[in-house]
N, C-alpha and C positions, 0 to 999 in steps of 0.2 A: 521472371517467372517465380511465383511466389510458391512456397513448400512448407509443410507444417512441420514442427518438430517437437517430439513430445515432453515436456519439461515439468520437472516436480515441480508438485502443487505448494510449494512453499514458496513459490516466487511470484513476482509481479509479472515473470514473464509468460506465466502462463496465458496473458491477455495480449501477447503480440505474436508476431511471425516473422519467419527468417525469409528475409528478401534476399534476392539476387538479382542486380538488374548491371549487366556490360562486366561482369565476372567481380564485381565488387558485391560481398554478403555483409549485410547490417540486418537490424532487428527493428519492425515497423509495428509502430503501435496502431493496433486492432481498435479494443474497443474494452479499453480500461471501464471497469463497471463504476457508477454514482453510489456513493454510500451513503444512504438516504439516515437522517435523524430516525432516531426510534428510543421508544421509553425505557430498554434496556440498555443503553450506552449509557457507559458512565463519565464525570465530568472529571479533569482532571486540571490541576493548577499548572502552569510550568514553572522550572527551577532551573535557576542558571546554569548552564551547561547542560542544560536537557538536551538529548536526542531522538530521532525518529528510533533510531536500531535499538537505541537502550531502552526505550518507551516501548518497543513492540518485545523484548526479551523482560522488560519486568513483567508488563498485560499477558502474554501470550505464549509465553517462554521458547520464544525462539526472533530474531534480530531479524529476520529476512520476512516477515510482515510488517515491515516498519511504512509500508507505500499504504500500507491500509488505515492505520492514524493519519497519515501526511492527507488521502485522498478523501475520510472522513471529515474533513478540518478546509481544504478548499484549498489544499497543498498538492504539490506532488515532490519536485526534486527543489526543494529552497527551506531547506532547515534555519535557514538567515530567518525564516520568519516567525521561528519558537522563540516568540521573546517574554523574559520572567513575568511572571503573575499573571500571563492569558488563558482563559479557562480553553480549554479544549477537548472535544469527545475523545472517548475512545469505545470503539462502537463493541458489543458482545461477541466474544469467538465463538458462539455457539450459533449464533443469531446468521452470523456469516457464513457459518458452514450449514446451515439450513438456507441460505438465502443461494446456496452454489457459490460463492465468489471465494472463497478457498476450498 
């Protein structure tokens, strides 16, 4: 039986749900949103030892939007695939928080 539970908006989790199925609770991804290109994202180089969490605290100043560059880019959890000199979005935090997805 599936239960919602209320989780700040600073998370990716706010797009899943806490399952419980035979007394075992994990976390089931819903319906993570598409983050569509748009003329306000800006492009970004990567640099070695770049990451999602430091990429979303330098953009966005805070680490826990880092699923939102990952999900921009056609990532999700494979930081293996920031590798140097790939341009990458980083989509507008204004543009998101008008769009609902934070």
């Amino acid at each position: 039986m599936a239960r919602n539970v209320d989780i700040s908006q600073v998370s990716w989790l706010i797009h899943t749900d806490l399952v419980e199925v035979d007394t075992v609770t994990f976390w089931a991804k819903s319906s993570i949103p598409v983050i569509e290109e748009n003329e306000t994202d800006s492009i970004y180089t990567v640099k070695t030892h770049d990451r999602f969490d430091n990429l979303s605290h330098t953009f966005y100043s805070s680490p826990r939007q880092w699923w939102l560059i990952a999900r921009a880019n056609g990532m999700f959890l494979a930081p293996i695939e920031l590798l140097p000199a790939r341009d990458i979005r980083i989509p507008s935090i204004t543009r998101l928080r008008n769009d609902g997805i934070v």
